[in-house]
N, C-alpha and C positions, 0 to 999 in steps of 0.2 A: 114284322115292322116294330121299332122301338119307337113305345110310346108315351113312354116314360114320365118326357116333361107334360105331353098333354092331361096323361092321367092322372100326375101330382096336381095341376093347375085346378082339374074339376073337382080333387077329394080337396085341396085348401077350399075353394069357393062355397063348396058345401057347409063344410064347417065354419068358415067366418060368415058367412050369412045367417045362419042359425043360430047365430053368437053364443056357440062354445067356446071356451078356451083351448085353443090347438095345441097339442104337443108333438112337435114332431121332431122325430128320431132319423139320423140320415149314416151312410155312412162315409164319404168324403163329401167336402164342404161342397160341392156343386150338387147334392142332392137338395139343398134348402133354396135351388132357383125358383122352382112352380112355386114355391108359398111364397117367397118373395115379389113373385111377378103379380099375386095378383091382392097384394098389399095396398096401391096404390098413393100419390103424394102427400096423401093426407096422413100417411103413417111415418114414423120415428124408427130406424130400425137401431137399436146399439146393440153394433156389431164385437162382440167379444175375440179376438182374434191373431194369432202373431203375423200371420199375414194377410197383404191386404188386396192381393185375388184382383188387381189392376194387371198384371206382366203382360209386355207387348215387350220384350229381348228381342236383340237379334238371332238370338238362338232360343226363342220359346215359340211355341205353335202358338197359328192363329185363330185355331179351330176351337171350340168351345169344349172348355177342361176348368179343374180344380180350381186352376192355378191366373184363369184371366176372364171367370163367368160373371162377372161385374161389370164386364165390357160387352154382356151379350143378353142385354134384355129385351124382352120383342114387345114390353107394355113399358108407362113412363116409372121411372125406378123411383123404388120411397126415398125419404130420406136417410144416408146413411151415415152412422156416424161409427167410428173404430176404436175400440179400447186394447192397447195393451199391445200395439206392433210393433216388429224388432226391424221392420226393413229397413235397410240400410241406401239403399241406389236409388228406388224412386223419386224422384224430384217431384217438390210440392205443385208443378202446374201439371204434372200428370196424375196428382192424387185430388187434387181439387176439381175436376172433371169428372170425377166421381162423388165423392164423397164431403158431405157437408162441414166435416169437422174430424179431424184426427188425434188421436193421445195417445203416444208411442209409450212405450215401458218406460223410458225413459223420464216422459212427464208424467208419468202415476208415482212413478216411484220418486221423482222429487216433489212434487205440487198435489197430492194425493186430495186435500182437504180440497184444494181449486178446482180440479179434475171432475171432481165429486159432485160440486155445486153445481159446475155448467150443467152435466149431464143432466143433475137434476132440472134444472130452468129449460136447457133445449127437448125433455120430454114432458116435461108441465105446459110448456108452447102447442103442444101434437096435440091433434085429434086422437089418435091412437098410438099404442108405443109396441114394436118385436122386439124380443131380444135373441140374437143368436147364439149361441156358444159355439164357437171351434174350441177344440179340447186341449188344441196347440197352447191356448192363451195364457193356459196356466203355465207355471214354470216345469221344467224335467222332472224335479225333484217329489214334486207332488203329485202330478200324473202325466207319466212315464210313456202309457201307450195310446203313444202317436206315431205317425209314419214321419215327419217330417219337424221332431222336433228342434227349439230354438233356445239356448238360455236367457237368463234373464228375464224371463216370464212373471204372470201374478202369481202373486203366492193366495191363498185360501182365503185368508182373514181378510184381504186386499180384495179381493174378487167380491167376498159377501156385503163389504161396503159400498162398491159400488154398485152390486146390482141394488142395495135395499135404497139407493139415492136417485135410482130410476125408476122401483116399481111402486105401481099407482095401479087405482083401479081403470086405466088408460090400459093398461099390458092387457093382450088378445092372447097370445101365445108366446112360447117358447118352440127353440130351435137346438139340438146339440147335434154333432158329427164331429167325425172323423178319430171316433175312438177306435183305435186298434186293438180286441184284448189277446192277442199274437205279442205284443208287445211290453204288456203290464208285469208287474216285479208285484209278485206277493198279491196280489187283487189290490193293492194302492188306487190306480186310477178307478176301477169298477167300486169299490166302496166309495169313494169321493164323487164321482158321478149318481151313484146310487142314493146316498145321503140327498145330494143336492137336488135333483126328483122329487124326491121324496117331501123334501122341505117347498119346493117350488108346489107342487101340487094341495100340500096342503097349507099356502099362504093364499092361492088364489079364494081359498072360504072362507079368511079370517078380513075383518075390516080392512080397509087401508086408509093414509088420510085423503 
């Protein structure tokens, strides 16, 4: 019997009840559902991501995958908010059924300083704040291995700005997946994942404001 999502559900609830800081590692985006699910409204999720994991196509499955597990929560979804997506076809009443607030690459890369602030105000509002990372987010050039990369992606310096406009000592955990290292040029993406671990783990002992 796969039981996958129940037995994520119970190792998340463990640990955010005992108010650790969770770090969890997945590897395609639909392994960060159980921690999500049991998030609840009171939490902030900024969603790091090139896509944004809504698809209902007429040629996409409607069975719970990668590609539309935003559509498949069995508890009420936190809040989610998307930084850094290249979709191109979904129409804003079908992303706004989802998700509270959107900021395609598009608007980082022109409004970066704007971008930056909301994030900051709509997790200063939360009770609690996730952050996910898909690995997609970032650009090709920077880290490489992904299954289903996008260009036009953050670039590094862009990414550290805005996580540091979101994180507060509100942040519970962190989220990364869908790194492929099948796919990586020279350890590029695994040093730049690695680094940013590294950094993320050891900001959550250092003060915050």
């Amino acid at each position: 019997i796969n039981t996958w999502r129940k037995d994520g559900r119970a190792e998340a609830k463990r640990s955010l009840k005992a108010g650790h800081f969770l770090l969890w590692l997945g590897g395609n985006h639909l392994s960060v559902l159980p921690v999500l699910e049991e998030l609840g409204r009171d939490t902030c999720v900024v969603q790091f991501d090139a896509h944004l994991d809504v698809y209902a196509f007429h040629d996409s499955t409607t069975e719970l995958s990668h590609g539309n597990f935003l559509r498949h929560f069995e508890t009420p979804r936190p809040r989610l908010v998307n930084v850094g997506h290249r979709d191109l076809f979904l129409t804003p009443t079908e992303i706004a059924e989802t998700f509270e607030a959107t900021y395609s690459a598009l608007d980082v890369a022109g409004n970066l300083d704007r971008v930056a602030a909301e994030l900051r105000a709509k997790t200063a509002a939360a009770k609690r704040v996730w952050i996910d990372l898909d690995a997609d987010a970032f650009d090709p050039a920077a880290l490489p291995a992904v299954r289903q990369p996008l260009p036009f992606g953050l670039a590094a310096p862009t990414f550290l700005k805005l996580l540091d406009a979101v994180w507060s000592d509100k942040v519970i955990g962190m989220s990364v997946s869908e790194f492929d290292p099948g796919c990586d040029v020279r350890d590029t993406s695994l040093n730049l994942l690695g680094w940013l671990i590294e950094f993320v783990l050891l900001r959550i002992h250092t003060p915050t404001r």
